[in-house]
N, C-alpha and C positions, 0 to 999 in steps of 0.2 A: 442479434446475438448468435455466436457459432458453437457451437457445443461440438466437444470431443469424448472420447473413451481413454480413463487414465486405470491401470489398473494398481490396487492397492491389496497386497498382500493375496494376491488370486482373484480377488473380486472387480470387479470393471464397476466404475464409475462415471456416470454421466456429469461433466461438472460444465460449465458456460462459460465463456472467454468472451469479454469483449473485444472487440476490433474499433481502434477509429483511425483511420484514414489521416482524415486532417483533423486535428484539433481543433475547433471552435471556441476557445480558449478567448475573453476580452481581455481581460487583466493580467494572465497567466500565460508565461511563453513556454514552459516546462514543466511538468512533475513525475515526480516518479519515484519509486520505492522498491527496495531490493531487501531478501533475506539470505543469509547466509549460518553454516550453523557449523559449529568446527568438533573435530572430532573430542572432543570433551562434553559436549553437551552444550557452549554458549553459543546463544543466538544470537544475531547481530543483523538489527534490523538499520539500514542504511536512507534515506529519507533525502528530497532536494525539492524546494517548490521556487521557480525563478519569476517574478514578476514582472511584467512590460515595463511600466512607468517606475520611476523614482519614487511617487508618494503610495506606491502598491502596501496594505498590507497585508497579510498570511495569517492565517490560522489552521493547523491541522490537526486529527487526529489519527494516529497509528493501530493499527489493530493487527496481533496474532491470535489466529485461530489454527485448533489442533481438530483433527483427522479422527474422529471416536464413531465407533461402530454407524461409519457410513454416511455422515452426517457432521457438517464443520459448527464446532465448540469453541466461544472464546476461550482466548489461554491470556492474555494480556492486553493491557494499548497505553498508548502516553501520547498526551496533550502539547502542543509547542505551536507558539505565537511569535510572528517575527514582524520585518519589511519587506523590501521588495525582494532579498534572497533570506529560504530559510531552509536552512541545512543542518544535516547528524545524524548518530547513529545511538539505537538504543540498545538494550542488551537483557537478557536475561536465560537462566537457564534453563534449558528443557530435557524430558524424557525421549525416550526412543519413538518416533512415531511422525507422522505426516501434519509439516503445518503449513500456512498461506500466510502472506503479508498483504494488505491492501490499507490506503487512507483514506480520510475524509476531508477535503480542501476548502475553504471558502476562502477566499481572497478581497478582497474591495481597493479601487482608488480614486480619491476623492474627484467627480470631473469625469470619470472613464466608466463609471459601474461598479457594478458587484457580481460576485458571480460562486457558484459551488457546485462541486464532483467529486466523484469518488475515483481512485485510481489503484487500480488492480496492480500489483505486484508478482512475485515467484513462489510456486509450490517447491518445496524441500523435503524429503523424507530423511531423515538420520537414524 
């Protein structure tokens, strides 16, 4: 794990970034999750998990968390179950303030495994 210095409103933060290289991924050729937040206030959490095999399938959880005195607060998350591709975007609206998107993956295909990870996403301040 590589840890950086982000600062937030004056204050430096130590927060931790994963790194992988190569994916170790059995069943899983992709994932990944992206935040965006538009000058209104809607967040708009973007989500992809691409499966190897044809009988792959996908379960994930989504989670926004908000930026409160130092220390990351859920603010939201939504559940979605697919196949071998599972894709979208979810939304909701937030206040002015620092938040993270990351998921939870578990994957299975029937004959190849099963497998689960978490996958870090983008910090956004609005």
């Amino acid at each position: 794990m590589i840890y950086t210095n982000i600062s937030v409103s004056g204050n430096e933060i130590e927060e931790p970034i994963e790194i992988e290289e190569d994916q170790p991924y059995v069943v899983v050729e992709d994932a990944f999750c992206n935040l965006s937040i538009s000058s209104s206030g809607c967040a708009s959490i973007s989500y992809n998990v691409k499966g190897k095999f044809e009988n792959t399938s996908t379960s994930i959880t989504v989670y926004l968390e908000k930026l409160v005195s130092g220390s990351w607060q859920s603010y939201a998350s939504w559940n979605h179950t697919g196949g071998k591709k599972l894709q979208g975007t979810d939304t909701t609206g937030v206040s002015h303030g620092t938040y993270r998107v990351w998921m939870s993956v578990y994957a299975e295909a029937p004959g190849f495994g099963a497998e689960s990870f978490n996958v870090d996403g983008n910090t956004v301040t609005y």
